[in-house]
Biopython code that builds the backbone (N, CA, C, O; Angstrom):
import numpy as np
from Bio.PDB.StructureBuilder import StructureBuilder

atoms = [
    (1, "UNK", "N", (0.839, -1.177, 0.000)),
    (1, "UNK", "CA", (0.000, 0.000, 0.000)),
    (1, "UNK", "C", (0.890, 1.248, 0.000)),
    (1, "UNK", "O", (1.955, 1.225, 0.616)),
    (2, "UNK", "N", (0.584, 2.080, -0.511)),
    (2, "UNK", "CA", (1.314, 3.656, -0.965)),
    (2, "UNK", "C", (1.541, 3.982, 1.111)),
    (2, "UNK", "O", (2.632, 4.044, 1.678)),
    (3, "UNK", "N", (0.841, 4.054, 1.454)),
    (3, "UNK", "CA", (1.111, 4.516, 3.288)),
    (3, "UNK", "C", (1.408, 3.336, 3.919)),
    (3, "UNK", "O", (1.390, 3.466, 5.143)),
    (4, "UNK", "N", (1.778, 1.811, 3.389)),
    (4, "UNK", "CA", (2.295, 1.022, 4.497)),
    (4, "UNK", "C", (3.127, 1.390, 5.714)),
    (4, "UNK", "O", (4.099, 2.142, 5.650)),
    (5, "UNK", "N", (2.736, 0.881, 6.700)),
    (5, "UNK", "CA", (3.539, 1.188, 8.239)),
    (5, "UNK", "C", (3.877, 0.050, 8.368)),
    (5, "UNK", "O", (3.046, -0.815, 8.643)),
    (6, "UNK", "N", (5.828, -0.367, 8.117)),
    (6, "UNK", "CA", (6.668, -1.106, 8.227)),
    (6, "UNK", "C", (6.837, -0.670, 9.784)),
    (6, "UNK", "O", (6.919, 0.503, 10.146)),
    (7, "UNK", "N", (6.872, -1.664, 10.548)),
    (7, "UNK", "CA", (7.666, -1.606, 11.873)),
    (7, "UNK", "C", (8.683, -2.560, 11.884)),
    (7, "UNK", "O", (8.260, -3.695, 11.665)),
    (8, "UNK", "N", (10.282, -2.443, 12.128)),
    (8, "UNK", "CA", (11.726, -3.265, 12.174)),
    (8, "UNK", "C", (11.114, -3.134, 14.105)),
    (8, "UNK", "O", (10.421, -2.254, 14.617)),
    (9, "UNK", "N", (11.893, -4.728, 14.917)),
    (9, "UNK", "CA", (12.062, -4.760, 15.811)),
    (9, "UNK", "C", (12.174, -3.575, 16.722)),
    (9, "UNK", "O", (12.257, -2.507, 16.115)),
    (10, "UNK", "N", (12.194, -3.506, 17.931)),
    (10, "UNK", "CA", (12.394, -2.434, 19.155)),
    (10, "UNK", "C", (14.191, -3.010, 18.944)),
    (10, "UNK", "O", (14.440, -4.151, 18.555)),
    (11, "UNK", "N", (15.298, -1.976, 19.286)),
    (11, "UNK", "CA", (16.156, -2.402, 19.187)),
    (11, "UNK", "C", (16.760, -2.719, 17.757)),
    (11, "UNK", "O", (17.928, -2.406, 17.525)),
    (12, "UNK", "N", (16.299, -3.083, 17.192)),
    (12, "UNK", "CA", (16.585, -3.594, 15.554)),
    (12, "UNK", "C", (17.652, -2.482, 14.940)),
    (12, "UNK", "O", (17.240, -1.322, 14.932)),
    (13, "UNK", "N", (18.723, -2.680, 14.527)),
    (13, "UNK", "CA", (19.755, -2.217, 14.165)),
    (13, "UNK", "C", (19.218, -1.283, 12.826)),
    (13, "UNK", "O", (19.495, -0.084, 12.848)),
    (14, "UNK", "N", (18.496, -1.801, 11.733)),
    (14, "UNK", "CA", (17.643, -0.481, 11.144)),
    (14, "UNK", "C", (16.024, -0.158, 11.594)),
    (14, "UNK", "O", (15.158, 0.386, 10.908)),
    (15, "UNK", "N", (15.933, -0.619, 12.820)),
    (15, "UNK", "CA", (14.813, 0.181, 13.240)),
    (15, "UNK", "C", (14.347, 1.598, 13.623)),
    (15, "UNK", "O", (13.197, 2.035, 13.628)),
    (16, "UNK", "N", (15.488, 2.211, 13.941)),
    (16, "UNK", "CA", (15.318, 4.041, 14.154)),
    (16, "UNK", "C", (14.276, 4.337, 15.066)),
    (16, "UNK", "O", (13.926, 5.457, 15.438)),
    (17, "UNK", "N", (13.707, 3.001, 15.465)),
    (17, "UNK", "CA", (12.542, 3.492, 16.371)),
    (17, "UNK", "C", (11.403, 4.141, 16.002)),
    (17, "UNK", "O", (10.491, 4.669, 16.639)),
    (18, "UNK", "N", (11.607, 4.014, 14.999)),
    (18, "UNK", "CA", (9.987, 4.405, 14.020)),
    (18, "UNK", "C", (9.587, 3.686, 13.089)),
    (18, "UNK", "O", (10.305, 3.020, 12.344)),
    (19, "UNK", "N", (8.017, 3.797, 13.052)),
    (19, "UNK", "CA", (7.934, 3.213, 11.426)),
    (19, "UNK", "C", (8.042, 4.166, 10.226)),
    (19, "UNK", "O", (7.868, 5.374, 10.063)),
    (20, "UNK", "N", (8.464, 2.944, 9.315)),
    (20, "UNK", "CA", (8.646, 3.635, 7.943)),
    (20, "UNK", "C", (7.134, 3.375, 7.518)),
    (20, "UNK", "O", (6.415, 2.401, 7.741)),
    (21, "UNK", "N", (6.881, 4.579, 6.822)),
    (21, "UNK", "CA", (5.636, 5.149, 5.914)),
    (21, "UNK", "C", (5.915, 4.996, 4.487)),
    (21, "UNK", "O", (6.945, 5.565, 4.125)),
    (22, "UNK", "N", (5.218, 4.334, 3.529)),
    (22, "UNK", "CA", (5.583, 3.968, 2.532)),
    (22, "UNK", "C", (6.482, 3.338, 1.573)),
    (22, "UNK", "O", (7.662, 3.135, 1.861)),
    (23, "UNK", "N", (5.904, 2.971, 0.277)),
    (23, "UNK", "CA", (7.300, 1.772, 0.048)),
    (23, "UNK", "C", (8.704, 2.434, -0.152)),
    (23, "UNK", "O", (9.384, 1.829, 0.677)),
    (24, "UNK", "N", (9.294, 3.075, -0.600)),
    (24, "UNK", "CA", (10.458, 4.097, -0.675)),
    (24, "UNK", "C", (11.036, 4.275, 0.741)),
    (24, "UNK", "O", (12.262, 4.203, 0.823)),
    (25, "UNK", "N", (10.513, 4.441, 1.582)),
    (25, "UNK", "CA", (10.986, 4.702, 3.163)),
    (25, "UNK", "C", (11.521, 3.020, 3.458)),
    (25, "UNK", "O", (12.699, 2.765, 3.712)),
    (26, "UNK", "N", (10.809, 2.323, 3.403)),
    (26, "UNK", "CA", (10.922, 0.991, 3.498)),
    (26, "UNK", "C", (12.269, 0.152, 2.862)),
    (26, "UNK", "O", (13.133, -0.556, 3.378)),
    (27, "UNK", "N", (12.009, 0.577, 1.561)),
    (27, "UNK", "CA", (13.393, -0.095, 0.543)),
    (27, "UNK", "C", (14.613, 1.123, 0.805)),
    (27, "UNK", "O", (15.826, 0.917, 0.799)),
    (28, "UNK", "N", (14.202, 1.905, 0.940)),
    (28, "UNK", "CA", (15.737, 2.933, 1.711)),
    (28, "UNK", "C", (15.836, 2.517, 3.059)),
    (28, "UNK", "O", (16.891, 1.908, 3.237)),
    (29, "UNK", "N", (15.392, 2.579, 3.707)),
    (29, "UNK", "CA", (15.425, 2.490, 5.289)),
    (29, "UNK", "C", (16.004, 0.770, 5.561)),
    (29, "UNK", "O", (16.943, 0.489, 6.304)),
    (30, "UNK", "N", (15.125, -0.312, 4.703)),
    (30, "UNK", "CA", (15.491, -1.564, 5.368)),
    (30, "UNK", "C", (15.851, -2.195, 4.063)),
    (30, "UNK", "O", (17.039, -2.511, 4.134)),
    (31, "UNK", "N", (15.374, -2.502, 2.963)),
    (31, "UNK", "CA", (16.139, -3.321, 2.236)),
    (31, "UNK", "C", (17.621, -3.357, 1.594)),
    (31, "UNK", "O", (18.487, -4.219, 1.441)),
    (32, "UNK", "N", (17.433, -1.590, 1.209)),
    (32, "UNK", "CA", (19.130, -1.277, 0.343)),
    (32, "UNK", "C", (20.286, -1.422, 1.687)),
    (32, "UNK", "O", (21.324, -2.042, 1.456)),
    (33, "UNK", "N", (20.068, -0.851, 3.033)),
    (33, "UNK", "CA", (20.884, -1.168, 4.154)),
    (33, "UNK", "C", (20.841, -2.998, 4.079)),
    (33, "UNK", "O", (21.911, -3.539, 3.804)),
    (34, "UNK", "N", (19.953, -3.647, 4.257)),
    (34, "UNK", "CA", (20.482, -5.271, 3.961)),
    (34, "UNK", "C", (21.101, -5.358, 2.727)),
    (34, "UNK", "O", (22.198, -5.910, 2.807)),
    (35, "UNK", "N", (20.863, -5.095, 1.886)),
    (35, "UNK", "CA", (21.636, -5.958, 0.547)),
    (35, "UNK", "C", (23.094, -5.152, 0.050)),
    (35, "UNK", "O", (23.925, -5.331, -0.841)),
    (36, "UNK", "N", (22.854, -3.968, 1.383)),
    (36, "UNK", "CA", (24.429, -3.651, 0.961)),
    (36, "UNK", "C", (25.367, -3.799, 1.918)),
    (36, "UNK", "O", (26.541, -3.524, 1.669)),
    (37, "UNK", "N", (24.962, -4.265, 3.172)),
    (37, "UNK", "CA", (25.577, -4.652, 4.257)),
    (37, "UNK", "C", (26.025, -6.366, 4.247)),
    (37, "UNK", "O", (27.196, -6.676, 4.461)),
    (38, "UNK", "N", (25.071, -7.313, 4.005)),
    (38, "UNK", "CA", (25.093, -8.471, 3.999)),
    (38, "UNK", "C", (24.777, -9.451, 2.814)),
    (38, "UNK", "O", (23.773, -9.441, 2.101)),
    (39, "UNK", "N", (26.009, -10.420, 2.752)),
    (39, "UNK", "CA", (26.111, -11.703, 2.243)),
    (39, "UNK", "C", (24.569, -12.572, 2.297)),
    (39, "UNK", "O", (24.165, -12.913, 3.408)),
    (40, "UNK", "N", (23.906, -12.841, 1.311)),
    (40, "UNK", "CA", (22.914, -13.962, 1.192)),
    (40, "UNK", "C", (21.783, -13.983, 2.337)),
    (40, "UNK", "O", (21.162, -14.937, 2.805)),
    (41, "UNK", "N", (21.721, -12.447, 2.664)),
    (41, "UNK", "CA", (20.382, -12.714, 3.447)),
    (41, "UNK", "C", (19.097, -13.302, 2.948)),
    (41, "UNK", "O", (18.340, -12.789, 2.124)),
    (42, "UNK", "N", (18.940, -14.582, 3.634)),
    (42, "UNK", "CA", (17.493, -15.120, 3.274)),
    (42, "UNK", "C", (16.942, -15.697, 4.569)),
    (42, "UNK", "O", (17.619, -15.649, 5.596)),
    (43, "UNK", "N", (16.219, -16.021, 4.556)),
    (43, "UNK", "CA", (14.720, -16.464, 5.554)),
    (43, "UNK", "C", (14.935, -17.958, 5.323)),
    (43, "UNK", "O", (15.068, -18.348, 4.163)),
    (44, "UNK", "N", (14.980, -18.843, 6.362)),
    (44, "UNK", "CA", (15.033, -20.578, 6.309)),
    (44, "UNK", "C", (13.749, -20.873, 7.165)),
    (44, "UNK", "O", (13.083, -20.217, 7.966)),
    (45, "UNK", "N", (13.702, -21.880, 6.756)),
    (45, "UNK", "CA", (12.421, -22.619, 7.696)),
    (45, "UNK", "C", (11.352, -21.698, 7.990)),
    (45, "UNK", "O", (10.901, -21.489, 9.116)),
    (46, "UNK", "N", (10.959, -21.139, 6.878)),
    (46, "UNK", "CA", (9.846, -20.335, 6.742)),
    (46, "UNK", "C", (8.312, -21.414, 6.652)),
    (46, "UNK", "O", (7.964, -22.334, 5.911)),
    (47, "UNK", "N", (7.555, -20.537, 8.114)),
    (47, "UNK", "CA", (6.021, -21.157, 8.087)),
    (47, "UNK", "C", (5.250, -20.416, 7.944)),
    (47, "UNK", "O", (5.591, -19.576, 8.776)),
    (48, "UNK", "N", (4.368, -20.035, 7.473)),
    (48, "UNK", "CA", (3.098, -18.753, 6.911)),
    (48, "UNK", "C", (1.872, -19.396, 7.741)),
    (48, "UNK", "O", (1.595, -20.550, 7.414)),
    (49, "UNK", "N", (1.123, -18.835, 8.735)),
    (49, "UNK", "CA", (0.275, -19.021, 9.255)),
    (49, "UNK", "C", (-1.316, -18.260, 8.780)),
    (49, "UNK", "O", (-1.114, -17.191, 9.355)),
    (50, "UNK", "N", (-2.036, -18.170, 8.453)),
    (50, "UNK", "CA", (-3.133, -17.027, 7.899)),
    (50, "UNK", "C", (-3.710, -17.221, 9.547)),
    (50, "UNK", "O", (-3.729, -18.209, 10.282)),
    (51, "UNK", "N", (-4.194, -15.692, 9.760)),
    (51, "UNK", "CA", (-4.761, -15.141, 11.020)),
    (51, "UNK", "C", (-6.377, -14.641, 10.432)),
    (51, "UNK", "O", (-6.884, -14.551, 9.313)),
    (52, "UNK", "N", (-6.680, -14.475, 11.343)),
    (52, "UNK", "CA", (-8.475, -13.619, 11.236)),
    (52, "UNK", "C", (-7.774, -11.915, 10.948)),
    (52, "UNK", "O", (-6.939, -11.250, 11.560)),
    (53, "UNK", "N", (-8.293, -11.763, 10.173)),
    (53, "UNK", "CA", (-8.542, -9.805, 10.154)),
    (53, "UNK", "C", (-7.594, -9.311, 8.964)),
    (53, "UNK", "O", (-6.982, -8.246, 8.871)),
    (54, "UNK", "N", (-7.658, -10.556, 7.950)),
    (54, "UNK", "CA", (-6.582, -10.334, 6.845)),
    (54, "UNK", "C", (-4.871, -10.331, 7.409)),
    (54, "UNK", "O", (-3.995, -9.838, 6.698)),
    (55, "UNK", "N", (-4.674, -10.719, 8.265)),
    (55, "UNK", "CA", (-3.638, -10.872, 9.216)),
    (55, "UNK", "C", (-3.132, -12.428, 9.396)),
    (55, "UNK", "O", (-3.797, -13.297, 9.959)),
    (56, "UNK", "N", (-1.315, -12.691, 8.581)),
    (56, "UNK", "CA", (-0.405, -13.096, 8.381)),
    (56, "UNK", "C", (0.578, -13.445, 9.122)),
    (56, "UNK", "O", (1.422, -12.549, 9.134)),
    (57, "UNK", "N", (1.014, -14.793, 10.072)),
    (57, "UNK", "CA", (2.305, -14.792, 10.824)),
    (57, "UNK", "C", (3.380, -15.496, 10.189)),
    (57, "UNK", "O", (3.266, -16.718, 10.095)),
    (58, "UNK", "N", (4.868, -14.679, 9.532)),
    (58, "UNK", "CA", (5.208, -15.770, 8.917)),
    (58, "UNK", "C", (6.272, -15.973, 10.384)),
    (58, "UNK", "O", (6.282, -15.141, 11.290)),
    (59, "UNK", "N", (7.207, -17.359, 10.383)),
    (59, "UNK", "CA", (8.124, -17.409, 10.898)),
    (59, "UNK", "C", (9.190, -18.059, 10.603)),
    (59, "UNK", "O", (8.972, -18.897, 9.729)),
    (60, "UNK", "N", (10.519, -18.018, 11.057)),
    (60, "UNK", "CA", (11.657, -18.625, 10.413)),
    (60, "UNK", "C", (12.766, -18.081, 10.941)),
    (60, "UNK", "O", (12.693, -17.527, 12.038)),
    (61, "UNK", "N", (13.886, -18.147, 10.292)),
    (61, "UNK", "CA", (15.273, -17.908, 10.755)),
    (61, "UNK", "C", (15.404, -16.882, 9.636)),
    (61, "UNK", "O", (14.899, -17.040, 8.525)),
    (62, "UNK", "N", (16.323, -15.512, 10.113)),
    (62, "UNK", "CA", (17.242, -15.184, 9.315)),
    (62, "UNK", "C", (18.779, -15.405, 9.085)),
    (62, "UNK", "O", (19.599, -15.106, 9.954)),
    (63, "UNK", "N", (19.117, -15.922, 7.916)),
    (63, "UNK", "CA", (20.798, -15.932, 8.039)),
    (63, "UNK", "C", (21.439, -15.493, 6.959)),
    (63, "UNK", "O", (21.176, -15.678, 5.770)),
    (64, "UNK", "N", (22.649, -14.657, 7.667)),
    (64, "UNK", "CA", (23.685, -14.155, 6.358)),
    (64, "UNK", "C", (24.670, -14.286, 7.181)),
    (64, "UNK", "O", (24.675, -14.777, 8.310)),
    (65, "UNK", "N", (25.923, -13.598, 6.271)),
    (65, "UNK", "CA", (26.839, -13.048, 6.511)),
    (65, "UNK", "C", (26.973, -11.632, 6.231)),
    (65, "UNK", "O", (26.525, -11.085, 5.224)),
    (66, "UNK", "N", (27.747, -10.944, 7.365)),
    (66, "UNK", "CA", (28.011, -9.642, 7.455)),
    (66, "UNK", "C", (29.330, -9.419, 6.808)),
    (66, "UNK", "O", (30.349, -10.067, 7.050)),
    (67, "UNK", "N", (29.194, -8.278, 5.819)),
    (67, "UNK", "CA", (30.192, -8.237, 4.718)),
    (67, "UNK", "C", (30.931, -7.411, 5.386)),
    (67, "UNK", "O", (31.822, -7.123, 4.587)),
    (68, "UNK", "N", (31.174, -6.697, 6.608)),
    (68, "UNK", "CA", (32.564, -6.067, 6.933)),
    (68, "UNK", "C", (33.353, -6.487, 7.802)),
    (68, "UNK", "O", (34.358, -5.841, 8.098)),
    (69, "UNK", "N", (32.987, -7.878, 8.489)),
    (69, "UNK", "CA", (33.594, -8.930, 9.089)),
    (69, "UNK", "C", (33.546, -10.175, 8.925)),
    (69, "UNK", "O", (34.242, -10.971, 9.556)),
    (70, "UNK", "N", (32.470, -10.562, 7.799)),
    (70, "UNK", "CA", (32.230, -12.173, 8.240)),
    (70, "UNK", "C", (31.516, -12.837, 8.887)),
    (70, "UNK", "O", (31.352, -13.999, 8.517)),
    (71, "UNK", "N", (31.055, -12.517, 9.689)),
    (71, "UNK", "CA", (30.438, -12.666, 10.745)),
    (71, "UNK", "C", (29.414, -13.084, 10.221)),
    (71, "UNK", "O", (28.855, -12.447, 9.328)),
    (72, "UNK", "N", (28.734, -14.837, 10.908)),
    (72, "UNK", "CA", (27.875, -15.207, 10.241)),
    (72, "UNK", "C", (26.664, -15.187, 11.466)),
    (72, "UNK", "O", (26.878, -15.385, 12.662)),
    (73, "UNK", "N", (25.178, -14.857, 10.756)),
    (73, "UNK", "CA", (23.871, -15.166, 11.237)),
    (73, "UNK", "C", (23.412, -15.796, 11.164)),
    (73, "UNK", "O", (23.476, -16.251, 10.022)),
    (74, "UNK", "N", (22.266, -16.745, 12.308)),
    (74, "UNK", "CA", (21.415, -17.010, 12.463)),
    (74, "UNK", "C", (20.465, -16.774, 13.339)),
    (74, "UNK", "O", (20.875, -17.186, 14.424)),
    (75, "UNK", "N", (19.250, -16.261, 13.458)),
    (75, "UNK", "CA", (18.267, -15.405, 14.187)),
    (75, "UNK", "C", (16.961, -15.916, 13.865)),
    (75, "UNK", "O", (16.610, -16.163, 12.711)),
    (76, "UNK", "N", (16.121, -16.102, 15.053)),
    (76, "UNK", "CA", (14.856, -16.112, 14.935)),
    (76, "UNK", "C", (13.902, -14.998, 14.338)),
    (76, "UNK", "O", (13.758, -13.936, 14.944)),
    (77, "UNK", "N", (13.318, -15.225, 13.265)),
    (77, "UNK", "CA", (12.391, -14.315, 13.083)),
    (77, "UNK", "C", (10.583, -14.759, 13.077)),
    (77, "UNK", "O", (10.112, -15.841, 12.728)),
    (78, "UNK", "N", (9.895, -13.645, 13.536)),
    (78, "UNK", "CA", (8.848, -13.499, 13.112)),
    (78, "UNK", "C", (7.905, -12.630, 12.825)),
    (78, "UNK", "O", (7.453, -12.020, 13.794)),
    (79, "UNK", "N", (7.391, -12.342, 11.598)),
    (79, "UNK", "CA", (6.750, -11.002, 10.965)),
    (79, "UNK", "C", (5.469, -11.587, 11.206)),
    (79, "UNK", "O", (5.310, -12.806, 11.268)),
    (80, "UNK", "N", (4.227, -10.457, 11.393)),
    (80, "UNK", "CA", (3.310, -10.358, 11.303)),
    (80, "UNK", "C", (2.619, -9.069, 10.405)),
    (80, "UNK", "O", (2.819, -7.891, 10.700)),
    (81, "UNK", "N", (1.788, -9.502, 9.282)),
    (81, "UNK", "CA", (1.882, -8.683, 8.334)),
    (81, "UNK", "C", (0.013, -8.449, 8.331)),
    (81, "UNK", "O", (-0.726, -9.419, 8.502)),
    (82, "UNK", "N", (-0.339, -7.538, 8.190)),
    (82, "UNK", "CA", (-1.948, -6.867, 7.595)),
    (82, "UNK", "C", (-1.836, -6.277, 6.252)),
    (82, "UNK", "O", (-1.105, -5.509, 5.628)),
    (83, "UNK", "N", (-3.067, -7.104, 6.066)),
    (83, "UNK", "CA", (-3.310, -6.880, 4.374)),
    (83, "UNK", "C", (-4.791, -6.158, 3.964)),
    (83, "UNK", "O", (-5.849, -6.732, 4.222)),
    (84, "UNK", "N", (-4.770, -5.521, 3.643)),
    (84, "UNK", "CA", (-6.540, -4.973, 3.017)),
    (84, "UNK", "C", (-6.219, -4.878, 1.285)),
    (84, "UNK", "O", (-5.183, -4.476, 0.757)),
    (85, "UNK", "N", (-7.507, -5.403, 0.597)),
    (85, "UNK", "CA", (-7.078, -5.714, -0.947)),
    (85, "UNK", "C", (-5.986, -5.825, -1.539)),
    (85, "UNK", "O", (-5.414, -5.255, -2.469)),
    (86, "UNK", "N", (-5.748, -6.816, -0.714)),
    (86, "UNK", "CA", (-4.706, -7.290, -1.245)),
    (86, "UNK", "C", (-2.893, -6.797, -1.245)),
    (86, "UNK", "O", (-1.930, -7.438, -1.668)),
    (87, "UNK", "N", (-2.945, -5.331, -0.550)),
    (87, "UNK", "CA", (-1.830, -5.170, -0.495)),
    (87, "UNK", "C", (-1.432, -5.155, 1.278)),
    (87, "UNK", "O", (-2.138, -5.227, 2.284)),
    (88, "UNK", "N", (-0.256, -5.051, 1.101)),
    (88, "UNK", "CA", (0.174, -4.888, 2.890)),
    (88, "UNK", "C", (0.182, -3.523, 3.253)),
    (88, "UNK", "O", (0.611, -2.644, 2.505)),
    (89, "UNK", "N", (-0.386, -3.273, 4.639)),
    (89, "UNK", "CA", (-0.651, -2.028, 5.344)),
    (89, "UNK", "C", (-0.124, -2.040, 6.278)),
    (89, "UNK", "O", (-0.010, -0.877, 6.666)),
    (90, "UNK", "N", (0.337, -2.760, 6.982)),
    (90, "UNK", "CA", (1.140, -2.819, 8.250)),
    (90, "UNK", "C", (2.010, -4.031, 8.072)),
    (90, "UNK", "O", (1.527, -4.992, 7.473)),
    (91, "UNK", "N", (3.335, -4.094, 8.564)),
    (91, "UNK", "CA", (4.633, -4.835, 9.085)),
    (91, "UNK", "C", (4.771, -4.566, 10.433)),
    (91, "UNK", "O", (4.809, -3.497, 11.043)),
    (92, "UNK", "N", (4.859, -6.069, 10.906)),
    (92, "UNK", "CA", (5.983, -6.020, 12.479)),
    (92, "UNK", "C", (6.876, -7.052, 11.955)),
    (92, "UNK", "O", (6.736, -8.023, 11.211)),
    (93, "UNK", "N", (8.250, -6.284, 12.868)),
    (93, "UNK", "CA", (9.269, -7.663, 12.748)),
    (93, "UNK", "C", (9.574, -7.960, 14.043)),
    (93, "UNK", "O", (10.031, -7.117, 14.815)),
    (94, "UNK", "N", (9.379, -8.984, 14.313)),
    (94, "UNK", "CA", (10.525, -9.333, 15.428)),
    (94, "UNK", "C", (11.639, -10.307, 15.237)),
    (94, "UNK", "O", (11.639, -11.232, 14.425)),
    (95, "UNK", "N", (12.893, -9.896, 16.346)),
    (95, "UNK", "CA", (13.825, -10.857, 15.742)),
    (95, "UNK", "C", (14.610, -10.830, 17.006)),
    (95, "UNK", "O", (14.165, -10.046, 17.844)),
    (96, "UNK", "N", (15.920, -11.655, 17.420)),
    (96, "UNK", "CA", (16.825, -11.702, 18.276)),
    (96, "UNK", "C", (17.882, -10.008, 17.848)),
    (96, "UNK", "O", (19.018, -10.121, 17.390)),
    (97, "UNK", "N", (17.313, -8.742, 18.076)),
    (97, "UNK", "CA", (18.216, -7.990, 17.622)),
    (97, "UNK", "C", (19.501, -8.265, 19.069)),
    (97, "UNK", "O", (20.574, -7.825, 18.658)),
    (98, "UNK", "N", (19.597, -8.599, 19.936)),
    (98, "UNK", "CA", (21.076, -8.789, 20.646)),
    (98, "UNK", "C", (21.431, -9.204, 19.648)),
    (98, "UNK", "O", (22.084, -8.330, 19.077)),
    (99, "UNK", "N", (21.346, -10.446, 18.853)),
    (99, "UNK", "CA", (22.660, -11.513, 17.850)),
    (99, "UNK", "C", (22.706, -10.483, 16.842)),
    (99, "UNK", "O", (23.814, -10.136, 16.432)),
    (100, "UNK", "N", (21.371, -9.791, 16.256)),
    (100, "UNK", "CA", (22.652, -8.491, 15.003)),
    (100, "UNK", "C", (23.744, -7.826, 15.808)),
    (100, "UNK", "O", (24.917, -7.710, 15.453)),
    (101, "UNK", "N", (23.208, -7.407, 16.932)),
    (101, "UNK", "CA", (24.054, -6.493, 17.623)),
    (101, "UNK", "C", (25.196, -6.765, 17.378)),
    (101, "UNK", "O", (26.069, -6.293, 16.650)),
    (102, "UNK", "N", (25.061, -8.088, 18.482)),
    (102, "UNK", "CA", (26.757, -8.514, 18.402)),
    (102, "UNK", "C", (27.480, -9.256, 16.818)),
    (102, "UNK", "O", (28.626, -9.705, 16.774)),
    (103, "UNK", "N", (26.584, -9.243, 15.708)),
    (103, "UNK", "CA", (27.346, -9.752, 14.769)),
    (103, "UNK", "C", (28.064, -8.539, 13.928)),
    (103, "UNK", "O", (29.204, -8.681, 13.485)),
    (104, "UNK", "N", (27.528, -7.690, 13.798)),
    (104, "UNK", "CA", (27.876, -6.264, 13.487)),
    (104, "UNK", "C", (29.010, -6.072, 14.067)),
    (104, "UNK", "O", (29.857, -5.559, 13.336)),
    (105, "UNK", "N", (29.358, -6.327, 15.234)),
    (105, "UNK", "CA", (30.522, -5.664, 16.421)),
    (105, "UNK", "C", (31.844, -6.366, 16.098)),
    (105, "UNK", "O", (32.957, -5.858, 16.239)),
    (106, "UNK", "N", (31.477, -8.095, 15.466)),
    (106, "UNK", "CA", (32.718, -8.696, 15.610)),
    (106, "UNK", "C", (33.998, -8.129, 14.969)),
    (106, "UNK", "O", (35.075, -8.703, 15.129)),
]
sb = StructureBuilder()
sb.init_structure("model")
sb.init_model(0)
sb.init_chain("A")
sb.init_seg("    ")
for serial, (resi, resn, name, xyz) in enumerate(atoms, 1):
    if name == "N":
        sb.init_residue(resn, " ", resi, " ")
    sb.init_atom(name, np.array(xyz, "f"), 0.0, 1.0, " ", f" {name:<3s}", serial, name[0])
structure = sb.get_structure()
């Protein structure tokens, strides 16, 4: 949706503590910071749950590597996503942000 409200974790290393408003805020704010920071970020053991209220839980692991040390991830994730016709209107993420923390640091 043109006004999606992305929320990154409390803590979350691109979370800023706000949500991002729209898709542009979103792919600046959280995707171009992943794909230019990290090695092969993808999602494993991904389960998609459908909820009541057009409401989505996926869950899984995230893992990469961090391209200015090496430093490899693995992290629990789980998003919960709202949808109205079809597009998404709201994002939550949650995740182990301590393990970015400290993978960033090594």
């Amino acid at each position: 949706d043109a006004k999606v409200e992305w929320n990154e974790a409390e803590s979350f290393i691109y979370g800023d503590n706000k949500p991002f408003i729209g898709p542009d805020a979103v792919v600046n704010g959280v995707f171009a910071k992943i794909g230019g920071e990290w090695d092969g970020f993808t999602i494993t053991n991904l389960q998609v749950i459908n909820m009541d209220n057009g409401m989505v839980l996926a869950t899984g692991r995230y893992q990469a590597k961090y391209k200015k040390n090496g430093a490899v991830l693995d992290a629990q994730m789980a998003h919960v996503w709202t949808l109205k016709d079809g597009k998404i209107v709201k994002f939550q993420q949650y995740t182990d942000t301590k393990q970015f923390a400290e993978v960033i640091k090594k």
